[in-house]
C-alpha positions as CSV (number, residue, x, y, z in Angstrom):
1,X,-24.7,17.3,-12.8
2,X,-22.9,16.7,-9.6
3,X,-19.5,14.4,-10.3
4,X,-19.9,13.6,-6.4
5,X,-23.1,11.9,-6.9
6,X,-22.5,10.4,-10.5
7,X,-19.2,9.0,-8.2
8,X,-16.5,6.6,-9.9
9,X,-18.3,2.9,-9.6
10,X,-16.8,0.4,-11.6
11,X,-13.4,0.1,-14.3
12,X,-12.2,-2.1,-16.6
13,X,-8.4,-3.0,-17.3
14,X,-7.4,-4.1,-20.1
15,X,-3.9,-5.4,-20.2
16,X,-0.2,-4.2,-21.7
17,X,1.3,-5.8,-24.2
18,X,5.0,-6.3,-25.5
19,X,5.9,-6.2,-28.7
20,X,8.5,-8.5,-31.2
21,X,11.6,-8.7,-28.9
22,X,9.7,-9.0,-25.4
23,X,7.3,-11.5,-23.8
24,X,4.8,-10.2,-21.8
25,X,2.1,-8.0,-22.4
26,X,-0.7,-6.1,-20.2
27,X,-2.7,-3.8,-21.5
28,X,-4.9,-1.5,-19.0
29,X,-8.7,-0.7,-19.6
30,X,-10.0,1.6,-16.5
31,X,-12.6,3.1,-15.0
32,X,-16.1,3.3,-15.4
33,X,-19.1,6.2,-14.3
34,X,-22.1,5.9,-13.4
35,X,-25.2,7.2,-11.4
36,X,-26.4,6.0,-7.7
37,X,-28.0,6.6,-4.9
38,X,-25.1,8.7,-3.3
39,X,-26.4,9.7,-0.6
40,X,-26.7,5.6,0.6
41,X,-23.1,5.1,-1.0
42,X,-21.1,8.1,-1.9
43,X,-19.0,7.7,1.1
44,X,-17.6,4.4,-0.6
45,X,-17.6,5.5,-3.7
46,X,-15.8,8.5,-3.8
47,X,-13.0,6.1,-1.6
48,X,-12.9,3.7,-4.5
49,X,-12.9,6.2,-7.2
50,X,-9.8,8.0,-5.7
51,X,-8.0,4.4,-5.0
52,X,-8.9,2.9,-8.6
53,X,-7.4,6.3,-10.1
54,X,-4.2,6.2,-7.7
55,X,-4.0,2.4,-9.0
56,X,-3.5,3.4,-12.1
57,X,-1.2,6.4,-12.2
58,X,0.6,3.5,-10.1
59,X,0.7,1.6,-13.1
60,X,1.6,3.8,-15.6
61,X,5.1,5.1,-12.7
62,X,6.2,1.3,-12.4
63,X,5.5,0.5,-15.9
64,X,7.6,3.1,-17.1
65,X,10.5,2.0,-14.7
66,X,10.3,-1.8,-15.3
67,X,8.5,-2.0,-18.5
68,X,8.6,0.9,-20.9
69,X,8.4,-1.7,-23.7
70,X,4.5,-2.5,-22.1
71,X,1.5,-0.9,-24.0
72,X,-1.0,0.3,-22.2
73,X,-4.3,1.7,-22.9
74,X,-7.1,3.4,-20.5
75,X,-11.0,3.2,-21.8
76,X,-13.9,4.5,-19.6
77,X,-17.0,2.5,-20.3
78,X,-20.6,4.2,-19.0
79,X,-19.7,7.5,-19.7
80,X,-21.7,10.2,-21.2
81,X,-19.4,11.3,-24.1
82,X,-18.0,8.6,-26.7
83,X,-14.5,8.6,-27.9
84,X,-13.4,5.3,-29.6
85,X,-11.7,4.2,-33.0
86,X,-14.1,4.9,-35.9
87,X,-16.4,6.0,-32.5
88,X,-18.4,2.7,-33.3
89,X,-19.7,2.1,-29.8
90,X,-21.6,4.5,-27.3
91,X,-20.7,5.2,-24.5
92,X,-17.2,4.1,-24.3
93,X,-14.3,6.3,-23.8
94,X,-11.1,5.7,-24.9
95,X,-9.0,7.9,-22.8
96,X,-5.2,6.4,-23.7
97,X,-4.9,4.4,-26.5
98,X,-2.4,1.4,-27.0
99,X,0.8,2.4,-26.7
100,X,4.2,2.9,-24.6
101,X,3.5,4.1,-20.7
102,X,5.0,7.8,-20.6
103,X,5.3,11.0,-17.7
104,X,2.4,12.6,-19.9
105,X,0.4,9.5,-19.7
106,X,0.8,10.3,-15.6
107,X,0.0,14.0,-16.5
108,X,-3.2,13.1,-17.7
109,X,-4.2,11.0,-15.3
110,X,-3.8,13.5,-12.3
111,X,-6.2,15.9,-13.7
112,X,-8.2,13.3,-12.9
113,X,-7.6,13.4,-9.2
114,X,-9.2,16.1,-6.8
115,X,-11.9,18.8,-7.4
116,X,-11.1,19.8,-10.4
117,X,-10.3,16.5,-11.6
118,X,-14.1,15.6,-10.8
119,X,-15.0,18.9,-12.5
120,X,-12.8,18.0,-15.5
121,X,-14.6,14.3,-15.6
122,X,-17.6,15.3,-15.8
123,X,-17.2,18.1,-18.6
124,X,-15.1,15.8,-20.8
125,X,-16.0,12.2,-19.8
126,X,-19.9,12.1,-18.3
127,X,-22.1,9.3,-16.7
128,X,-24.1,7.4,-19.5
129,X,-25.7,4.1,-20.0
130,X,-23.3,0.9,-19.6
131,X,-22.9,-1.7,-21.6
132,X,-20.1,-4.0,-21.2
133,X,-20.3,-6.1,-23.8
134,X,-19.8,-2.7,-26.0
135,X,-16.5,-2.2,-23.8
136,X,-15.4,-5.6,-24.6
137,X,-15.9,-5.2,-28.4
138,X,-13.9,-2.1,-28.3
139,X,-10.8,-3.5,-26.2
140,X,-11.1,-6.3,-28.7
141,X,-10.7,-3.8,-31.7
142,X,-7.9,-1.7,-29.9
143,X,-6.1,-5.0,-29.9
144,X,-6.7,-5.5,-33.5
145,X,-5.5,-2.2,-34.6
146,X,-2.0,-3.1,-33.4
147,X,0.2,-4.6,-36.7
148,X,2.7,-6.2,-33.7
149,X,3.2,-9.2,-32.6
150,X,1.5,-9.7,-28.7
151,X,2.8,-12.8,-26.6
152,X,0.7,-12.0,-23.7
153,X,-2.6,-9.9,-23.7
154,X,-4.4,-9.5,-20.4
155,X,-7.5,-7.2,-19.6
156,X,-8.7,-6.3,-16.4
157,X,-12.3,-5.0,-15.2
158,X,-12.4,-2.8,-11.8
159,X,-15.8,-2.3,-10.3
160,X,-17.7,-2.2,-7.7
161,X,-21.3,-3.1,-9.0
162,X,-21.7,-7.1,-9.5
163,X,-24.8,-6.6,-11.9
164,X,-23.7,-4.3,-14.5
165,X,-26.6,-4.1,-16.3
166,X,-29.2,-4.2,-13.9
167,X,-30.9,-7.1,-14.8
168,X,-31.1,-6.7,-18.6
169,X,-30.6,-10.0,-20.1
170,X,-29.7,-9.3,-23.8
171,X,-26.7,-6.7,-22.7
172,X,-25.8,-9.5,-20.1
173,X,-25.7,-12.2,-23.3
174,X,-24.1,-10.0,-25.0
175,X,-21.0,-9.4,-22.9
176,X,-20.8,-13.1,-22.2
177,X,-20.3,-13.6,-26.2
178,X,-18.1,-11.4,-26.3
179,X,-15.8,-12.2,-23.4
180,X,-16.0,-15.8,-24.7
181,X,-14.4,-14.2,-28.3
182,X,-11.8,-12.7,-26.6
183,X,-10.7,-15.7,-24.7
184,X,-10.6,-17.2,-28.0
185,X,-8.4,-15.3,-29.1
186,X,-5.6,-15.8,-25.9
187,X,-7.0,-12.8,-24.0
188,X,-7.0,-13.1,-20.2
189,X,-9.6,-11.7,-18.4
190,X,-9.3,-11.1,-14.5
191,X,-12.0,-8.9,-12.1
192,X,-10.5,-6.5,-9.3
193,X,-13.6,-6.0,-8.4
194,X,-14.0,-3.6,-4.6
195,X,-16.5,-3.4,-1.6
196,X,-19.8,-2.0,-1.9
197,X,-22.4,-1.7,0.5
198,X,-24.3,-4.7,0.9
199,X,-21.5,-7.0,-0.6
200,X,-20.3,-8.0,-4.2
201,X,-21.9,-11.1,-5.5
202,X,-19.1,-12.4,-8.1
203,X,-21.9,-15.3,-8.6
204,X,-24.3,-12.8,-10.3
205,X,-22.6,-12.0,-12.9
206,X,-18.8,-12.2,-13.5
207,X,-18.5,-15.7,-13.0
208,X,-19.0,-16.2,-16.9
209,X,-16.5,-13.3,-17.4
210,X,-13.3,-13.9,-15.8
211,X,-11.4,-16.3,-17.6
212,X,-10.3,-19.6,-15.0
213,X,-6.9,-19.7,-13.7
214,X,-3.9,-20.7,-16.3
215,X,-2.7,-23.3,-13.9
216,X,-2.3,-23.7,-10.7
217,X,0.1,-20.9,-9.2
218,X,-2.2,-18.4,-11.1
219,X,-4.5,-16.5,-8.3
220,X,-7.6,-17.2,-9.9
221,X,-11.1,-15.6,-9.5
222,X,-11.0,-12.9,-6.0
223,X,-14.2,-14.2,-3.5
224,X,-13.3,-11.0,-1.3
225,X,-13.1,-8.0,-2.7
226,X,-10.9,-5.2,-2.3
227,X,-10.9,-2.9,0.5
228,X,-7.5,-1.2,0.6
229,X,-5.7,0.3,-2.2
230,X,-2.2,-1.7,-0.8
231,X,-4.6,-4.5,-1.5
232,X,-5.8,-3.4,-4.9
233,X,-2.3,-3.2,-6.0
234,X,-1.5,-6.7,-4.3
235,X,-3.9,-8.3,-6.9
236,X,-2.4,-6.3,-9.9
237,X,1.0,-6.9,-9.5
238,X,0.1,-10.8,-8.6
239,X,-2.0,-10.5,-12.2
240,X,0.1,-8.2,-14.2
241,X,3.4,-9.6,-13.8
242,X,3.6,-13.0,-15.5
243,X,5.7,-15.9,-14.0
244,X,9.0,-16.5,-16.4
245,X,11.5,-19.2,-15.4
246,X,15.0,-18.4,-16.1
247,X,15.6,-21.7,-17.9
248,X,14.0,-25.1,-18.1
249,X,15.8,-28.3,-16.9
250,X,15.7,-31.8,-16.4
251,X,15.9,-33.1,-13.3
252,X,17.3,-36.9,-13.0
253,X,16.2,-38.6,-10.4
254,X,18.3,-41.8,-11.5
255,X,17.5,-45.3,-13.2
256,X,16.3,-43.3,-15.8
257,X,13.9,-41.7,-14.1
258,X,13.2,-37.9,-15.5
259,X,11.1,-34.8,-14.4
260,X,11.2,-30.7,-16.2
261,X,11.2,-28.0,-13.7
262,X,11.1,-24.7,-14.1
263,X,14.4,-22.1,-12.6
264,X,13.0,-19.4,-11.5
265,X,14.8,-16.1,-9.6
266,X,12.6,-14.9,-6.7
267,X,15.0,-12.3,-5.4
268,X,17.4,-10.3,-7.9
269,X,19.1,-7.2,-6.5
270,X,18.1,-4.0,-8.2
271,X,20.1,-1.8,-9.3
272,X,19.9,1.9,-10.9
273,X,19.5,1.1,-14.8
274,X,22.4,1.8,-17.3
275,X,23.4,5.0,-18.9
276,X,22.3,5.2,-22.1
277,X,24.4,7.1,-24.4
278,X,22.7,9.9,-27.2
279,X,24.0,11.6,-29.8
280,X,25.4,15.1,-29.1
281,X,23.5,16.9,-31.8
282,X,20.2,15.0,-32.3
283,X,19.9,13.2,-28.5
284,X,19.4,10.0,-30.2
285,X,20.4,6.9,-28.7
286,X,23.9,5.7,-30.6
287,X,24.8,2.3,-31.2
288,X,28.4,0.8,-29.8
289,X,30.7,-1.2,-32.2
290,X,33.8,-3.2,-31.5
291,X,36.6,-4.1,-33.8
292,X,39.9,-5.8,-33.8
293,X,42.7,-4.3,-35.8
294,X,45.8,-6.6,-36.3
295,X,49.0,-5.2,-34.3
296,X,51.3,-4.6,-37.1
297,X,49.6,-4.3,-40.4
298,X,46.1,-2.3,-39.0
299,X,44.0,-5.3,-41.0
300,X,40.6,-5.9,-39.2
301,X,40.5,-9.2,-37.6
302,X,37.3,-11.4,-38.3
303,X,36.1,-13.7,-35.1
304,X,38.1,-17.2,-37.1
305,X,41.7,-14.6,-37.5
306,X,41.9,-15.1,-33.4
307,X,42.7,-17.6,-31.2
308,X,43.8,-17.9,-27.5
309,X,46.4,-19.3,-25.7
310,X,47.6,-20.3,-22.6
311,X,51.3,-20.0,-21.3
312,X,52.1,-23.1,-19.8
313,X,55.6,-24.5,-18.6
314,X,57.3,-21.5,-20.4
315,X,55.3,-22.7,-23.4
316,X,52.4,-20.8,-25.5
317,X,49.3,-23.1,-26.4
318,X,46.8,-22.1,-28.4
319,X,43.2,-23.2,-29.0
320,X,40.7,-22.6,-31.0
321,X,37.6,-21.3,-30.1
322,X,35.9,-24.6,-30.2
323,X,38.6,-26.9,-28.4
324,X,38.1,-23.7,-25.7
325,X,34.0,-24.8,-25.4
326,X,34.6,-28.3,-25.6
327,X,37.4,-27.8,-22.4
328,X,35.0,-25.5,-20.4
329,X,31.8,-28.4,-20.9
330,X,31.4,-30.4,-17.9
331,X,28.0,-32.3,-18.8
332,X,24.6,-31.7,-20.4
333,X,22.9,-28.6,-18.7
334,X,20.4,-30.1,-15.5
335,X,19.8,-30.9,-11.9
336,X,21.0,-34.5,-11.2
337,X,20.3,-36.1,-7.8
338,X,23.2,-37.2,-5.2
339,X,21.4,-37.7,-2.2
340,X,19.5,-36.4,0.6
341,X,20.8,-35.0,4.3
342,X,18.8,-34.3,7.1
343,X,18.0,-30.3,7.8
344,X,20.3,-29.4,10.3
345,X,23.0,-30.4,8.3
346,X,22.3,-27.0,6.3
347,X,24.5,-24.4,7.8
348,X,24.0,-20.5,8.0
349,X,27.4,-19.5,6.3
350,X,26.3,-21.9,3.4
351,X,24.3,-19.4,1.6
352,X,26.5,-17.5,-0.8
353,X,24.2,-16.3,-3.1
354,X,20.7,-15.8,-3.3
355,X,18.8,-18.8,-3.9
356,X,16.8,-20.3,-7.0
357,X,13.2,-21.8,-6.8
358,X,12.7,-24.8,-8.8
359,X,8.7,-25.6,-9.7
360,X,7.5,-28.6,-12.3
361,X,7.5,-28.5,-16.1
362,X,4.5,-30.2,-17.0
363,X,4.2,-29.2,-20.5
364,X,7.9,-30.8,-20.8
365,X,7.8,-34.0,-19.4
366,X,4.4,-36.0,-18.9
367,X,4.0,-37.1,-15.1
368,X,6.4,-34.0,-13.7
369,X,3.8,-32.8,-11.6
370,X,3.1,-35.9,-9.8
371,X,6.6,-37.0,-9.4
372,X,7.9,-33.5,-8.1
373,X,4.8,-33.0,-5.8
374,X,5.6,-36.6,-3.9
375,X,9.3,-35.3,-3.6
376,X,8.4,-32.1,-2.1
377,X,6.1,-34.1,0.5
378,X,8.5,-36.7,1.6
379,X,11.5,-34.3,2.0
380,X,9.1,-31.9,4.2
381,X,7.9,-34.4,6.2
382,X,11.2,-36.5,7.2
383,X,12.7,-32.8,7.4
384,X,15.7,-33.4,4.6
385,X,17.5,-31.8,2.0
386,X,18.1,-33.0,-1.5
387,X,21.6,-32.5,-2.2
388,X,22.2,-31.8,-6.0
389,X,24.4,-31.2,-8.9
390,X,23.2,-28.3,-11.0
391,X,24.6,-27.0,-14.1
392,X,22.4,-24.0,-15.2
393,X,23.6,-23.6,-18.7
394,X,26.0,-25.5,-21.6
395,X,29.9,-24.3,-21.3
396,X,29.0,-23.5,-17.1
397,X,31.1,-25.2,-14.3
398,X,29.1,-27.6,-12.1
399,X,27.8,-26.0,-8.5
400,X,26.4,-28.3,-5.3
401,X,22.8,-27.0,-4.2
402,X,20.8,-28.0,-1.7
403,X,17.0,-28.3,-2.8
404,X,15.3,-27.3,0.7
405,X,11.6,-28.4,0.4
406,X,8.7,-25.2,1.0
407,X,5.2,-25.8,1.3
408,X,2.1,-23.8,-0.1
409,X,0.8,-20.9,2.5
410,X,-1.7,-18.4,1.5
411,X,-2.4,-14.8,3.0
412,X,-6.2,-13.9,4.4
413,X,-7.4,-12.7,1.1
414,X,-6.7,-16.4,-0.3
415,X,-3.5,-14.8,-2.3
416,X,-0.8,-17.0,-2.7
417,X,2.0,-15.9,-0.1
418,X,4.4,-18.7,-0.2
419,X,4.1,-21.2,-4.0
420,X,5.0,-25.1,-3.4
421,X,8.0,-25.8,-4.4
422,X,11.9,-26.2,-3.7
423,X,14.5,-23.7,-2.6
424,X,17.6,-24.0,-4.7
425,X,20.7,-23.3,-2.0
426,X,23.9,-22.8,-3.3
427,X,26.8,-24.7,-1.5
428,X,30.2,-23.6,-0.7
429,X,33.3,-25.7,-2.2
430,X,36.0,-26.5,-0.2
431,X,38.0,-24.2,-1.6
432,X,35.3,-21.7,-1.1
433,X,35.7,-22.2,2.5
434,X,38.2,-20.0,4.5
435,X,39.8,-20.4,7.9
436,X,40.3,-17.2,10.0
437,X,41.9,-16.7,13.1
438,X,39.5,-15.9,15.7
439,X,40.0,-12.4,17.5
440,X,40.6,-13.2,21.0
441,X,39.0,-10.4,23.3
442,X,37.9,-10.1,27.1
443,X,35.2,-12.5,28.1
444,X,32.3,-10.9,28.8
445,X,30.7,-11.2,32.7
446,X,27.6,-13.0,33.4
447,X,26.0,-10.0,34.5
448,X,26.8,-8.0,31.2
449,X,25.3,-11.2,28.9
450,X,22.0,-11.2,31.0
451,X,21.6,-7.0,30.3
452,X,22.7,-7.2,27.0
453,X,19.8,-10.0,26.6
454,X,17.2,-8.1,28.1
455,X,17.9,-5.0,25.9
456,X,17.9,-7.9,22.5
457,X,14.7,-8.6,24.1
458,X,13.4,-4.8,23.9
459,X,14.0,-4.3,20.3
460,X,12.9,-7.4,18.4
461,X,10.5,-7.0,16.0
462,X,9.1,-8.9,13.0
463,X,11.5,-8.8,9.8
464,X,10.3,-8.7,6.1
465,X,12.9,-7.7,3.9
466,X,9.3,-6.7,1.6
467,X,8.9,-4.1,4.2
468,X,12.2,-1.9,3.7
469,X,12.6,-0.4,-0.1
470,X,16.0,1.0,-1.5
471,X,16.2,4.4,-0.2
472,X,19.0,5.2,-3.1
473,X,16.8,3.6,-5.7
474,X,13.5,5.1,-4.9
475,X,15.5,8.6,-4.4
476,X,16.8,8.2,-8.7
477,X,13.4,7.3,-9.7
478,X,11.7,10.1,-7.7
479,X,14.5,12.6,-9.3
480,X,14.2,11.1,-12.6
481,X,9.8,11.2,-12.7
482,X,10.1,14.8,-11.1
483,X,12.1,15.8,-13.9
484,X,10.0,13.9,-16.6
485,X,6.5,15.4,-15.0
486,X,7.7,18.9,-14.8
487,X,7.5,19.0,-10.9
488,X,9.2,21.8,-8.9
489,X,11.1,18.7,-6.6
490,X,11.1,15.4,-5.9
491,X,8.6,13.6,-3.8
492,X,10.1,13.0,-0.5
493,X,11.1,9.9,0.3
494,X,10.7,7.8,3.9
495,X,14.3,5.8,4.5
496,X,13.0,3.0,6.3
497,X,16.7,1.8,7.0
498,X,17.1,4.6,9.3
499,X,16.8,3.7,13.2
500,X,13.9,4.9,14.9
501,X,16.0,6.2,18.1
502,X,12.8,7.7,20.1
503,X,11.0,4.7,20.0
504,X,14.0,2.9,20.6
505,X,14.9,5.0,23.5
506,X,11.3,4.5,25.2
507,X,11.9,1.2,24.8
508,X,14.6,0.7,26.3
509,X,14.5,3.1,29.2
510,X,17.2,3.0,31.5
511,X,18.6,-0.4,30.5
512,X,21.0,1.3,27.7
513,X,23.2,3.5,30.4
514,X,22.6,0.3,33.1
515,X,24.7,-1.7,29.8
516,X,27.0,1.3,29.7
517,X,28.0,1.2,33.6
518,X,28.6,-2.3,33.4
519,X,31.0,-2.6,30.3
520,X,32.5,1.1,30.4
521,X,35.1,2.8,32.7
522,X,33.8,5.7,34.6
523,X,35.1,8.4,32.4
524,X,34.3,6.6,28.9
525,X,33.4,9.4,26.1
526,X,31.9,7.9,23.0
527,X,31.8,10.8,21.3
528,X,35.4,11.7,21.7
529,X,38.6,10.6,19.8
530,X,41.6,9.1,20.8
531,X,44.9,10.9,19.3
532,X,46.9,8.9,16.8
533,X,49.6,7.4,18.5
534,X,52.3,7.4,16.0
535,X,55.3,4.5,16.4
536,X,59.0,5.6,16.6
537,X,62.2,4.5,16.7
538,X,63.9,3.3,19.4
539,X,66.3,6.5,19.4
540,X,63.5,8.6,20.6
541,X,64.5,10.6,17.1
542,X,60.2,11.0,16.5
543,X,61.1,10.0,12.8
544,X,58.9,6.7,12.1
545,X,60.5,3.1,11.8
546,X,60.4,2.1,8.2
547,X,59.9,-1.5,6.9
548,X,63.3,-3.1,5.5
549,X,63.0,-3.5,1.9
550,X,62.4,-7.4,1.2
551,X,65.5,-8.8,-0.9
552,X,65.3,-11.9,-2.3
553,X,68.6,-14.1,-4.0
554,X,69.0,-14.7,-7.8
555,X,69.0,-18.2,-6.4
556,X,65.3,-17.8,-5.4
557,X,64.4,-15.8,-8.4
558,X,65.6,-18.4,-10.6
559,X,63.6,-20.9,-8.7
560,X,60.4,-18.7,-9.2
561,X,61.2,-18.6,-13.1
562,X,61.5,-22.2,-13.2
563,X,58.3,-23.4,-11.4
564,X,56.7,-20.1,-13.3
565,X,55.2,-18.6,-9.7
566,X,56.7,-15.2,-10.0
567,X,52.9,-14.1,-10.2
568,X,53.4,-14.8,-6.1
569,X,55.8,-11.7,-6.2
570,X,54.5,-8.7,-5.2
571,X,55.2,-5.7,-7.7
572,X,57.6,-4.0,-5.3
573,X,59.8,-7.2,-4.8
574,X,59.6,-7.2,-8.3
575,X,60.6,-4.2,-8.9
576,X,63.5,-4.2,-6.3
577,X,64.5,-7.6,-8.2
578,X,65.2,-5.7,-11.1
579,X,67.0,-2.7,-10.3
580,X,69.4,-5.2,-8.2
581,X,70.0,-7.0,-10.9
582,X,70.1,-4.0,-13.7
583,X,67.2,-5.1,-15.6
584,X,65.3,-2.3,-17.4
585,X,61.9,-2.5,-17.7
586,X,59.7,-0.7,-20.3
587,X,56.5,-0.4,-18.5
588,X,55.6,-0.9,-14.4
589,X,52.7,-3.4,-14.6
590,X,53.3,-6.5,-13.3
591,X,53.4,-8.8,-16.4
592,X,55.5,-6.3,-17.9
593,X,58.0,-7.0,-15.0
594,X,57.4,-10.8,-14.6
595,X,58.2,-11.1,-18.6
596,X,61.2,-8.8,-18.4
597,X,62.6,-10.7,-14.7
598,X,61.7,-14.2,-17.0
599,X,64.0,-13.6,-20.0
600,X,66.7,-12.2,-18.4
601,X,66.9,-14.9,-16.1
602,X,66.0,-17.6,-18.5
603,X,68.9,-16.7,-20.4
């Protein structure tokens, strides 16, 4: 049997799941086999069968990097050959069971890909009869047959056929029963369904299927279907990755009036994940422990032996651990409204961190919804700001944010691009704010601004930070995967932060060396260095001028001890201060200097 004209058609996700100590889950069902006309459709086929299988050795790579705690499972449903649990239903396939995403997980699905991947298909897998309702039973069961506890269970059915069955109305019954069981149960069921000639009617068939959306920033049921695999994974990651807020507030409005919202973190930076240190002889992880051992007698010191202190006014105070909470509490963790300022009030050098998002807690407060969504409104159309008080979390200093209003957009493929919502700006302190003595340089000709605009001109282009990835990060997970997968090297790697010069230069053209005559002498080398000029004394001796050592009185020092601002010192006046005044000192920190300077002097 020729694998090209059996072709991949349709698959079927089913989602991973985490287990006690995580939240969500998503286990993966893929894939499905079956015979067609090929010479009317192989063309398409073949294309969707390569980008369903790419989709999901894509899962199993990011999984593994951001969610190793996921389980995953990949089922084939049509196929020739059955392999399930207890091997209860035909023609279903059970490729990965349940279980942790890993690099042989990626082995086996790239002998999947190419030639021999087809060749290997067809030997071990086959095209059969389908049955979708049979596929469903089995995901159900593979759910079943794990003793752990699942928050979030989502399965997800690729295809390209919109009548599955080919008209057969007890096999259609059938898998409507069943997908009405597992939404019972808190399974969510979503179609990534891809182009086929002649179109995919969603209204034939998998309109009863797909579960509706869980509210309203979910995507919902897909009219268009895929085309792309860029857009295939779009979808996925839009599906797979389940909206967490990062804490829950309440936001007062005043006059008691009181809405929940939602925290959420749209941008994080990433970083390269932790060492994790293994045991020398077995390479299993190790745990850390930390103990307090008393000073003098060796005694281990329980959590209620310690206390802290403060040195104020010469004097130690000390605190317990509760009168330390109760000092660091400012108010009840929330958002509580000060005011609103227009727009332009909100400055560029504002932003200090990244910014929050804020979206309603219905579930938490009655009437959220309908009180936040008039907010949003009002603020975006008079074009202000709601200025804020925000404390995140009990024991946590108070900040100023701005809530910046941000209207719903959506992409082509009727994907959310942009959710409804507000912007959570950080604001500066005064204290925060610094003033710096502007560099006064030459003044630069009219004629040099106007060239210099014409070449800012030539090399605009549209920014999305989306567009550029970490060129470090994706270098240490390409090591690390061709070192799990057994590859000779690493995948290469594009560095999109790199300047494109040649298309810069044909860009450009002649107005870079027009800049260069305009601003630079004659003889100006770039490329060359100036020698160090070194500074020296006035003698013409060559030796360098040195810096007079800074003395300071006992008078002073005295001062110092009695306001208690010798922390101002730096550790070489310091240190001067006590050789001129023959204090020995046991260590060279600065404390140890401060206390030694302090009890002579306080003597």
């Amino acid at each position: 049997m020729d694998y090209i004209n059996q072709s991949l058609r349709s698959c079927l996700a089913i989602g991973s799941c985490r287990s006690i100590d995580v939240s969500d889950t998503l286990l993966e069902l893929s894939l499905k086999l079956w015979r067609t006309d090929w010479r009317r459709a192989c063309a398409v086929v073949k294309e969707n069968e390569v980008r369903l299988l790419k989709r999901k050795k894509c899962v199993y790579t990011s999984k593994i990097i951001s969610s190793d705690k996921d389980l995953v499972a990949l089922v084939f449903y049509g196929t020739e050959q059955s392999k399930n649990p207890r091997n209860s239903f035909k023609h279903v396939y059970v490729y990965h069971d349940l279980d942790s995403p890993g690099s042989q997980r990626v082995l086996d699905i790239d002998k999947l890909l190419g030639e021999k991947g087809a060749q290997f298909a067809e030997k071990t897998i086959g095209s059969g009869e389908t049955s979708l309702g049979e596929a469903l039973w089995c995901c159900s069961n593979l759910y079943s047959d794990i003793k752990l506890r699942l928050s979030h269970k989502r399965l997800m059915i690729f295809t390209c056929r919109d009548d599955p069955h080919g008209g057969d109305g007890a096999k259609d019954r059938q898998a409507r029963t069943k997908a009405a069981d597992l939404k019972e149960t808190g399974v969510v069921i979503d179609l990534m369904h891809l182009t086929k000639p002649g179109g995919f009617d969603v209204s034939l068939f998998f309109c009863d299927i797909v579960s509706p959306p869980e509210d309203e920033s979910e995507l919902g049921l897909q009219i268009e279907p895929c085309r792309k695999l860029e857009d295939l994974q779009k979808r996925v990651r839009a599906k797979e990755l389940k909206k967490r807020s990062q804490s829950r507030l309440t936001f007062s409005l005043g006059e008691g009036v009181n809405l929940a919202v939602g925290v959420y973190v749209l941008a994080r930076t990433a970083t390269k994940p932790s060492a994790v240190k293994l045991h020398r002889d077995t390479n299993e992880p190790v745990r850390t422990k930390t103990r307090y051992f008393h000073a003098h007698n060796g005694g281990i010191l329980l959590p209620n032996d310690m206390k802290r202190a403060q040195v104020y006014g010469k004097k130690q105070i000390v605190m317990e651990k509760d009168e330390v909470d109760e000092i660091k509490k400012f108010d009840d963790p929330g958002l509580v409204l000060m005011g609103f300022k227009p727009m332009d009030r909100l400055k560029l050098h504002h932003h200090i961190r990244p910014a929050l998002f804020i979206y309603p807690e219905e579930e938490q407060i009655s009437g959220s919804s309908c009180v936040f969504t008039a907010l949003l409104l009002k603020c975006s159309e008079k074009n202000v700001f709601a200025l804020c008080r925000y404390i995140p979390r009990r024991n946590t200093p108070p900040r100023f944010v701005a809530l910046v209003p941000q209207r719903e957009e959506l992409d082509q493929s009727q994907t959310q691009a942009t959710p409804p919502g507000f912007n959570v700006i950080f604001l500066p302190f005064a204290d925060d704010i610094r003033t710096l003595d502007a560099h006064v340089g030459p003044t630069a000709s009219d004629e040099q601004v106007d060239k210099m605009k014409e070449i800012v001109h030539k090399l605009r282009f549209k920014y999305k930070s989306d567009s550029f990835e970490n060129p470090v990060l994706q270098q240490h997970y390409r090591n690390l995967e061709a070192l799990a997968l057994n590859m000779l090297e690493p995948e290469p790697i594009e560095d999109l932060t790199m300047p494109k010069v040649q298309m810069m230069d044909a860009r450009l053209g002649p107005l870079a060396q027009e800049f260069k005559d305009l601003v630079y002498p004659p003889d100006y080398n770039p490329e060359g260095k100036p020698a160090a000029k070194r500074k020296t004394a006035e003698s013409g001796g060559g030796a360098a001028e040195k810096k007079p050592k800074a003395e300071i009185s006992e008078e002073e020092l005295k001062n110092h001890v009695a306001n208690s601002t010798l922390g101002k010192l730096t550790v070489p006046v310091l240190k001067d201060a006590c050789k001129q005044f023959g204090i020995r000192t046991t260590g060279t920190k600065k404390q140890e200097l401060i206390d030694a300077l302090t009890m002579q002097l306080s003597k």
